[in-house]
N, C-alpha and C positions, 0 to 999 in steps of 0.2 A: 571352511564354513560355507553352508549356504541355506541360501534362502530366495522364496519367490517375488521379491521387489527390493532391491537396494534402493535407499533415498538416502544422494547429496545434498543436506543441507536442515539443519534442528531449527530453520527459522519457520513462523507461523504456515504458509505452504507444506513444506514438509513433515511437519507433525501434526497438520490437520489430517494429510494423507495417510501418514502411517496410523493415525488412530482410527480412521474410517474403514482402511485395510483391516485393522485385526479385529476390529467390533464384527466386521463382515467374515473373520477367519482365515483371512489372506493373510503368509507370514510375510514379516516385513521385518529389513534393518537398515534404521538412519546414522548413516557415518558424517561425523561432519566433522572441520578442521579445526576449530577452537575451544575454547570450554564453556561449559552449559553456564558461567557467572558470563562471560563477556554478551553472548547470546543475549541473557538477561539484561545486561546492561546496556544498549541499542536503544534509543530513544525513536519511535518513528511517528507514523499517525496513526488518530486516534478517534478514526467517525469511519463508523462499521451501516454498509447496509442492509439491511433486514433481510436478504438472502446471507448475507457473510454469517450475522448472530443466529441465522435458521441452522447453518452448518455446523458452529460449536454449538449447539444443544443438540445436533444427530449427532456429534463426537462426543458426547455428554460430558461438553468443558464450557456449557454455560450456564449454569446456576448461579456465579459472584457476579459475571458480567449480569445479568439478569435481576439480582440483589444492587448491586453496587453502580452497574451504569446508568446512565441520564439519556433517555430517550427524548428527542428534539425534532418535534414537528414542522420545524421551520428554520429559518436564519435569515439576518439582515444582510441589505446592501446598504452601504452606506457612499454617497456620495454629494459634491454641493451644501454642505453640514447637514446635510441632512440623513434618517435613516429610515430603511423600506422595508417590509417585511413581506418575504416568500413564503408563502404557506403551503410548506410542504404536504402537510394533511388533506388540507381543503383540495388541492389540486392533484392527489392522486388516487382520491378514493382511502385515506386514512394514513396511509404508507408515511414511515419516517424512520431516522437513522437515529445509532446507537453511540454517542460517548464514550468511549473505552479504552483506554490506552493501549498500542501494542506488543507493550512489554509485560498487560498483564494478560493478555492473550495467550502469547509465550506461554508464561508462567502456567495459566492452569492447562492449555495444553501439553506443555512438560509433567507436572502433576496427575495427570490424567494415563497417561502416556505409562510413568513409572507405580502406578497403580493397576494398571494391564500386567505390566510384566514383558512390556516389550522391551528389545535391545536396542540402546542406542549408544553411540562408541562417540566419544568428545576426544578433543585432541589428539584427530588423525593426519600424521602426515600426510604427504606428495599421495592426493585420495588421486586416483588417473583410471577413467574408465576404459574397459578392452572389448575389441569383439562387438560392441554392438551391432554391428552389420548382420552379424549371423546369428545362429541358434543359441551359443552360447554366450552369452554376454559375462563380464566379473569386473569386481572394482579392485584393486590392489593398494591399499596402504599402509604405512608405517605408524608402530600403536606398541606401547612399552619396548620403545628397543628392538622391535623384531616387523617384520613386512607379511602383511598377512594377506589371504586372498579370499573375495567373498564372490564365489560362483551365485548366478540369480536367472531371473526368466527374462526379468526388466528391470531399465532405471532410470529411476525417474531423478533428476537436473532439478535440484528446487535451491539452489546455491545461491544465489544473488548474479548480480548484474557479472562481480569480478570471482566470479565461483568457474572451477575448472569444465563445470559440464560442457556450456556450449561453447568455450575453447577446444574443445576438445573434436567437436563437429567440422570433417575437412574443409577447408574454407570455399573449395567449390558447390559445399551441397547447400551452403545456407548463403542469406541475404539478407541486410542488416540497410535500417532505414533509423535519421536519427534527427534531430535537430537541438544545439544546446542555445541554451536563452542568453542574450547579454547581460544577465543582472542573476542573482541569490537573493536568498530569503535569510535574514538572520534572526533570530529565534531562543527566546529564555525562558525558562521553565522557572514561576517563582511560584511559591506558599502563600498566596494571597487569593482570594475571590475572584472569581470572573466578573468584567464588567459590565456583562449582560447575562440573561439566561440562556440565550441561543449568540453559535458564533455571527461574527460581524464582518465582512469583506469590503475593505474600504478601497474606492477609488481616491486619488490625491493630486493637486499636482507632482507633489514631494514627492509620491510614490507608491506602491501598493502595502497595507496592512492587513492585518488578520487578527482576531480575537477571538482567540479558542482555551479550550480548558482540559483538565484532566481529568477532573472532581469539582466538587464544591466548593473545595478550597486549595485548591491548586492549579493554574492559570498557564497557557500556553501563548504567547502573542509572540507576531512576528514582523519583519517591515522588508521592503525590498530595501534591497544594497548593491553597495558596485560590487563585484568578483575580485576586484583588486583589496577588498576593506579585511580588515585584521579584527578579530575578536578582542585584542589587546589595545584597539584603538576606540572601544563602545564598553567604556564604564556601565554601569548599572543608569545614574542619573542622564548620561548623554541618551541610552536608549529609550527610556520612559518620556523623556522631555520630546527624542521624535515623533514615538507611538501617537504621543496625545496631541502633535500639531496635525496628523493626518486624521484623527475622529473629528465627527461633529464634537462643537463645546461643552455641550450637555453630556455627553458620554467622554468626553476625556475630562471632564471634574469628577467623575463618578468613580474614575479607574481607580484601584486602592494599588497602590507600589512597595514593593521590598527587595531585600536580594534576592539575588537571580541563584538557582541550581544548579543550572545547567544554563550554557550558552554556546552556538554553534552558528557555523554560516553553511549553508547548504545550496549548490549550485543546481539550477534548474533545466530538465534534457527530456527530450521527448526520443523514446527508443524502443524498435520494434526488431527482432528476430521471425525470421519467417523460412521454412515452415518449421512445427513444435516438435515434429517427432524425425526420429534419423533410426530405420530400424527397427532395436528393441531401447533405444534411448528418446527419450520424451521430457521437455523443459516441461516448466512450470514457471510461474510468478516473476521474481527480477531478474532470474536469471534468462528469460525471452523478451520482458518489454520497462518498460521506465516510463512512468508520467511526469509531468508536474507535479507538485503537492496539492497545485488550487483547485482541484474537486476530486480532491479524498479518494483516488481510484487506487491508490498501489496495490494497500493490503486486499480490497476487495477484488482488483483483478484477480491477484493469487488465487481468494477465494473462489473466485469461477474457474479459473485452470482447473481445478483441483476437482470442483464438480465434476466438471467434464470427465478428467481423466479416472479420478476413480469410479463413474458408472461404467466405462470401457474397462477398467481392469477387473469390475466384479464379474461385467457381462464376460469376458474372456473365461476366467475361474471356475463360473457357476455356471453358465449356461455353454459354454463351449464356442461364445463366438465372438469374432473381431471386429465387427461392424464399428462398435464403440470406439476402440480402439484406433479404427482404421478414416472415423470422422474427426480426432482430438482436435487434428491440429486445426481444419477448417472452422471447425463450431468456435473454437474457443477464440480463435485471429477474429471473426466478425467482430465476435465482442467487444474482446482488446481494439479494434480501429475506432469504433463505435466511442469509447471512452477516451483514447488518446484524442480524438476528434474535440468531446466535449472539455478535456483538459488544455488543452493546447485554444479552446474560446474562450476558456473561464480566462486564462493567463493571458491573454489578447486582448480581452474585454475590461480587466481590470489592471494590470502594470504600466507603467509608464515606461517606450522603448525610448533609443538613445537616439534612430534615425524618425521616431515619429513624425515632429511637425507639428505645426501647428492644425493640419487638416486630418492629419490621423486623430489629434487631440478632439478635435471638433464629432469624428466620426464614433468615437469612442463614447463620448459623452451623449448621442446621440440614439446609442445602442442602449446604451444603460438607462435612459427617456422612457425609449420603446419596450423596454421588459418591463420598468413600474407601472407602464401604460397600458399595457396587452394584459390580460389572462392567457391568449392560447399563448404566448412567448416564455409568459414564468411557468407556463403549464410543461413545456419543451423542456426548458430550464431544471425542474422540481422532479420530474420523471428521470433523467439522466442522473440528478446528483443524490437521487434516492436506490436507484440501481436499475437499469433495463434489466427484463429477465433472462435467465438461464435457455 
């Protein structure tokens, strides 16, 4: 089989690309290792910025998000019981993020995708790319029983962090920057209300929380934790009783509580591959860099890879050149520094570390003063967590 772009990987990345490819008449095929229910079932984040939701309506998989998401002009700090409000509108000229979970991302980009009539191959074995270095590059995997070979022009790495692409990359050509945090986030997804209209970032002593949502009626909140804590040790009642000693008063009587859906501990890493491309193979989203979760960068980096790469693959196609191509990787690393910068403040600014002190506490407290104090600081602030441009 061939075709002119293999993509590793059916996560939001990869299927934004393959559907921007075939709207543009680029043929494309995404092989990925698991099956399109696991894909679907991935819980991840769920605040898109207004270039991300620009992108699925040029993939034209944003109509529900557009019906169904909660666009939020703002979000609180909360700290000292008390809570702040960033206006994200006021301070960027209107600009503000989208509400949207990434599994219904997924979803109507999968939906979209097999309403095209494009191929994509689920539960592919040992996927192992060849050849990139040269002219002909091909993916090789195992798929009903037999080992099949997909000859292509390019391929594009949109696998995640532990996806085979940039393993695959000889370890002398790439260089990897990383930093993991001493603390996770733990995290329930319950069928109750949000406690606010916009989410909440609270500073504590206790520790760092979060108060985000899915819908209207479906509630994401989270709290910092040790790495060592066990999901079998944070009943439903132990985690709402911490939630609400790290809100102000008034926002933790407000919380409504029920069981939990889902509940996970997720360990926090700042991680960058450099440089994107090797060749004719080119990362894309986690499987080149990792944020924090505390300012909403993952999915949206992806979604700027992805800019990037597919105006270099149209320009290649249609107009005959590689310039696009041949900027991926530098255009798209600005960015990504750019946001790992601001994530790796946000997560600074607001957690409690273990070697702090009492004068980091002091300088932290300090920081968070000077942004409810400043306009041009939450203006810094508001511009970053709404999206720098492409």
């Amino acid at each position: 089989m061939r075709t002119q772009v293999a993509i590793i990987g059916s996560g939001p990345a990869g299927l934004l690309l393959g559907q921007l490819l075939t709207d543009a008449g680029i043929d494309n095929v995404i092989v990925e290792r698991v099956s399109q229910a696991y894909v679907l079932g991935r819980i991840r984040a769920g605040v898109l910025e207004d270039g991300t939701a620009a992108m699925l309506d040029e993939a034209g998989a944003g109509a529900r998000m557009r019906r169904e998401g909660l666009p939020h002009a703002g979000f609180d700090l909360a700290f000292d019981g008390r809570r702040h409000r960033v206006d994200l509108a006021g301070l960027t000229g209107g600009r503000h993020v989208m509400v949207y979970g990434q599994t219904e991302v997924t979803r109507d980009l999968m939906e979209r995708r097999a309403a095209s009539g494009a191929l994509s191959v689920y539960e592919a074995a040992n996927v192992t790319p060849h050849d990139f270095d040269g002219a002909r590059p091909c993916l090789t995997y195992e798929h009903d029983g037999a080992t099949r070979r997909l000859d292509c022009d390019f391929i594009a790495g949109c696998d995640g962090y532990h996806g085979v692409a940039r393993r695959s990359v000889p370890a002398g050509a790439i260089e990897t920057f990383e930093r993991v945090y001493p603390f996770g986030w733990l995290g329930i997804v319950a069928d109750v209300p949000p406690v606010g209209d916009e989410l909440i970032y609270a500073n504590h002593p206790r520790g760092f929380a979060l108060c985000s949502m899915r819908s209207l009626t479906r509630s994401r909140y989270y709290v910092q934790c040790s790495l060592d804590e066990s999901t079998d040790a944070w009943p439903d009642d132990r985690f709402w009783d911490e939630i609400r000693r790290r809100l102000p008063a008034a926002t933790a009587e407000a919380m409504t509580t029920g069981p939990s859906v889902e509940k996970s501990i997720a360990p926090l890493r700042s991680f960058v591959a450099e440089p994107l491309r090797f060749g004719r193979l080119l990362l894309a989203g986690d499987a080149a860099h990792i944020v924090p979760p505390t300012g909403a960068k993952g999915l949206n980096l992806a979604a700027s890879d992805i800019r990037y790469l597919f105006d270099g693959l149209r320009e290649h196609y249609h107009e005959r050149s590689d310039a696009g191509l041949d900027a991926y990787s530098g255009k798209a690393l600005a960015r990504v520094w750019k946001a790992e910068r601001f994530s790796w403040w946000m997560t600074n600014t607001l957690h409690r570390f273990p070697d702090q002190g009492g004068f980091g506490q002091k300088i932290q407290h300090a920081e968070l003063d000077y942004l409810v104090g400043s306009r041009a600081a939450r203006t810094a602030m508001a511009e970053n967590y709404v999206g720098l441009p492409y």
